[in-house]
Residue frames as qw, qx, qy, qz and C-alpha x, y, z in Angstrom:
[[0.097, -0.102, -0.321, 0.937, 138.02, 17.28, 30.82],
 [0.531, -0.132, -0.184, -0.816, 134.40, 17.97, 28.99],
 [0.698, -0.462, -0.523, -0.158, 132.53, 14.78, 30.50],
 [0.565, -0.156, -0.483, 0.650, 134.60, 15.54, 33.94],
 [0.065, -0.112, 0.164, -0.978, 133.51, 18.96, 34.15],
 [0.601, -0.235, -0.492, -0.584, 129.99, 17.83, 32.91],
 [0.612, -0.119, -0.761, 0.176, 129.97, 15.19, 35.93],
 [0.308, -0.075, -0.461, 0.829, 131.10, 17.74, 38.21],
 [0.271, 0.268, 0.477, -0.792, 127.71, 19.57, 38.65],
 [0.666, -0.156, -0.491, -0.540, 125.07, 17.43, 36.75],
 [0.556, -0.226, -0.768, 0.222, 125.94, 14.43, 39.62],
 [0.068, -0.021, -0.403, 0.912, 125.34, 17.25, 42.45],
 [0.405, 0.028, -0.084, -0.910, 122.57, 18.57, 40.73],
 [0.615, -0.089, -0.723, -0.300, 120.98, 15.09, 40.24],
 [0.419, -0.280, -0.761, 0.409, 121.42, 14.32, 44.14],
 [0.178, 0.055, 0.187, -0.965, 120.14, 17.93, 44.84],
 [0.509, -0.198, -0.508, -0.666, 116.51, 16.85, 42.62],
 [0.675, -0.421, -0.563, -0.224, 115.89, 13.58, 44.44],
 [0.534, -0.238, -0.559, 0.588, 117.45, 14.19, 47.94],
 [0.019, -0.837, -0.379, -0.394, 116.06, 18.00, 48.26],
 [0.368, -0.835, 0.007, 0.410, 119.00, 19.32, 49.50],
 [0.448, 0.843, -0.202, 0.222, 121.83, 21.35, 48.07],
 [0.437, -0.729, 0.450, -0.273, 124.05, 21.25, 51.05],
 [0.881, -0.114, 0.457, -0.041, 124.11, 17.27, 51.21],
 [0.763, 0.620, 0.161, 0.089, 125.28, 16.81, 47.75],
 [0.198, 0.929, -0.209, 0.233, 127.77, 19.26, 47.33],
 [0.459, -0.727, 0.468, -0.204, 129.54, 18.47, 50.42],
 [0.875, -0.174, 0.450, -0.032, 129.52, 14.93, 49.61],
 [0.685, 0.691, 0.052, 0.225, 130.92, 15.47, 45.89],
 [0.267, 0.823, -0.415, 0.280, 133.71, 17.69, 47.18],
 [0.807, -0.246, 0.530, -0.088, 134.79, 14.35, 50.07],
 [0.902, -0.012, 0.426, 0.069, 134.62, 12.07, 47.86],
 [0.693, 0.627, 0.227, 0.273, 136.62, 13.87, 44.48],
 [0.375, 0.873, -0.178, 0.258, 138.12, 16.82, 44.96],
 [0.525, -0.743, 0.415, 0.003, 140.80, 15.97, 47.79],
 [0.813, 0.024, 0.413, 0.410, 142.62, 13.35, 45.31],
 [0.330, 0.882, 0.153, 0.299, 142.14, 16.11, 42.49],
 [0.190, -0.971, 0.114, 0.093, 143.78, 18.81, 44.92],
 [0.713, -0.454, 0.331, 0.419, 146.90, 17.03, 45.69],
 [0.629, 0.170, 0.531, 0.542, 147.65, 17.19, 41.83],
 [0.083, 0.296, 0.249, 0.918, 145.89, 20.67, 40.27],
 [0.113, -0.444, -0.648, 0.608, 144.46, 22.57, 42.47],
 [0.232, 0.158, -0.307, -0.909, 143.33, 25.01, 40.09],
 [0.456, -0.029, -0.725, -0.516, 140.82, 22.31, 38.45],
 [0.257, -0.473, -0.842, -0.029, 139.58, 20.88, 41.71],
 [0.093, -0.205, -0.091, 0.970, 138.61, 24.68, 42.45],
 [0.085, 0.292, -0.596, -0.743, 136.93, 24.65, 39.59],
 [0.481, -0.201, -0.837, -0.165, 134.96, 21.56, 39.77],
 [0.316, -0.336, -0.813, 0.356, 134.30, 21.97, 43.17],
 [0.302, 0.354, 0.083, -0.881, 132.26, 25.81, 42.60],
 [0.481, 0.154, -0.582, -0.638, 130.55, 23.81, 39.67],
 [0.430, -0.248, -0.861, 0.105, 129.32, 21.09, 42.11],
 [0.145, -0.415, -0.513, 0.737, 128.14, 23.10, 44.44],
 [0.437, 0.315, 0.218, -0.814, 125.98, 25.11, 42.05],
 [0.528, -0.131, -0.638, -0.545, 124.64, 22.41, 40.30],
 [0.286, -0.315, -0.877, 0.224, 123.66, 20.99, 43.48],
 [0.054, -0.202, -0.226, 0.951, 122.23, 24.29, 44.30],
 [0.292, 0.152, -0.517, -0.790, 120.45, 24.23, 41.20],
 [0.496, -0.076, -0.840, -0.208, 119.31, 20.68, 41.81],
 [0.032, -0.251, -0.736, 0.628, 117.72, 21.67, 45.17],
 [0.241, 0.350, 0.118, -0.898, 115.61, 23.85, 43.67],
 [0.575, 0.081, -0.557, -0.594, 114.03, 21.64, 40.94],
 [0.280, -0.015, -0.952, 0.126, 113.40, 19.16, 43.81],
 [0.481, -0.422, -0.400, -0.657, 109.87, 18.80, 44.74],
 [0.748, -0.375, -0.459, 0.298, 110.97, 17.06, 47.79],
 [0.304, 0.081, -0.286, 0.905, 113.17, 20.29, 49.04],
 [0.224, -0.519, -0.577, 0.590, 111.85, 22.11, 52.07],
 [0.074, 0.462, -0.065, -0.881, 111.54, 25.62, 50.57],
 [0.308, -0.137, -0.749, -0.571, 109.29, 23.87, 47.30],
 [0.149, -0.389, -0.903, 0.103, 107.06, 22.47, 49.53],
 [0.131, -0.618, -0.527, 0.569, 106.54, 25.24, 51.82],
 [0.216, 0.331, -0.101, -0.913, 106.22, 27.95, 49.00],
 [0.274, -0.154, -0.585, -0.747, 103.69, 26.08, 47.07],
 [0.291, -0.524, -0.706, 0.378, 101.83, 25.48, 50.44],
 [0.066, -0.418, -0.259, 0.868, 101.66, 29.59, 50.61],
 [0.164, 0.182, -0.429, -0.869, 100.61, 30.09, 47.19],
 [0.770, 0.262, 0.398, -0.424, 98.11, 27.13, 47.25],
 [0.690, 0.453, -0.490, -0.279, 99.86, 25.20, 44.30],
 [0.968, -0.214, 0.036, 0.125, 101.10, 21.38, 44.36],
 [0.314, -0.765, 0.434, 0.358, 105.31, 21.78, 44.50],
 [0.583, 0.128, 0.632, 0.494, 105.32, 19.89, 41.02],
 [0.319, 0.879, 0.319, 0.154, 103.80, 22.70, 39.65],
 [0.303, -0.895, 0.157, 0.286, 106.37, 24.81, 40.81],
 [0.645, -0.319, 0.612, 0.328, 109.31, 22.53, 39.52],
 [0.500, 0.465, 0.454, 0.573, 108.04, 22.82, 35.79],
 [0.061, -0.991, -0.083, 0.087, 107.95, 26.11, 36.24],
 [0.244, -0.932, 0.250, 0.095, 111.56, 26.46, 37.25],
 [0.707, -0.290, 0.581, 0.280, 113.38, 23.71, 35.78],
 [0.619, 0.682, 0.298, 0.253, 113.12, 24.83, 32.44],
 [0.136, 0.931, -0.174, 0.289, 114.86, 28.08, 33.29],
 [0.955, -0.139, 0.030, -0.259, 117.25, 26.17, 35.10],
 [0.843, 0.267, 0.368, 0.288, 118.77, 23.80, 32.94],
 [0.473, 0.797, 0.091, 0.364, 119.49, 26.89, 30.77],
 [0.397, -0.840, 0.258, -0.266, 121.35, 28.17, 33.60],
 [0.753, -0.357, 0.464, 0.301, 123.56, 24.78, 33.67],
 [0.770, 0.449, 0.367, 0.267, 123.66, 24.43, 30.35],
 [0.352, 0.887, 0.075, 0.289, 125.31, 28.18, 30.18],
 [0.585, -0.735, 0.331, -0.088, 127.13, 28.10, 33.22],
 [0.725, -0.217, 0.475, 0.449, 129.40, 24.84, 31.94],
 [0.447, 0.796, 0.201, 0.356, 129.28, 26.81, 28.32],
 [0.077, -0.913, 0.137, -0.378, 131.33, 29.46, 30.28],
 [0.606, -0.716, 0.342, 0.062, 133.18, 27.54, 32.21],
 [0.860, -0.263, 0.250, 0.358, 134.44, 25.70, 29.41],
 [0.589, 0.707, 0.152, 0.362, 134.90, 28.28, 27.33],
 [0.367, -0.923, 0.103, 0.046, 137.57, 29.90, 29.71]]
């Protein structure tokens, strides 16, 4: 259950970084996993499938390639890697507390 949860929204978040969406991921994680999952505990692919969806969330946002990086470090005048260390640090801490809490339920 702890590398399964873990899976469930680090892989999301990972396709969120290099694919700079959030939307794409997610969608494609709950397809391809959670519809075997359901049949058996729905509770858990519930579960998993809110935890995919914000790590892919998560992973859009550290993605230098995602539309809304680009175009805010265009406004500010910065390069969208700058941005990304910026925000991936705070982040992470944000997955890292998020599955902390989920499994501590």
């Amino acid at each position: 259950a702890f590398l399964g949860t873990l899976a469930s929204g680090a892989f999301p978040m990972a396709l969120g970084v290099v694919s700079g969406s959030g939307m794409g991921p997610s969608v494609a994680f709950s397809w391809a996993v959670l519809p075997g999952l359901s049949a058996t505990n729905l509770p858990a692919a519930l579960d998993l499938g809110v935890f995919g969806a914000i790590g892919a969330s998560w992973g859009r946002t550290m993605s230098p390639v995602a539309a809304v990086v680009i175009y805010t470090g265009l406004l500010v005048g910065v390069k969208p890697g700058q941005i990304v260390k910026r925000t991936a640090p705070a982040l992470l801490a944000g997955f890292v507390a998020a599955f902390a809490v989920f499994l501590m339920r």
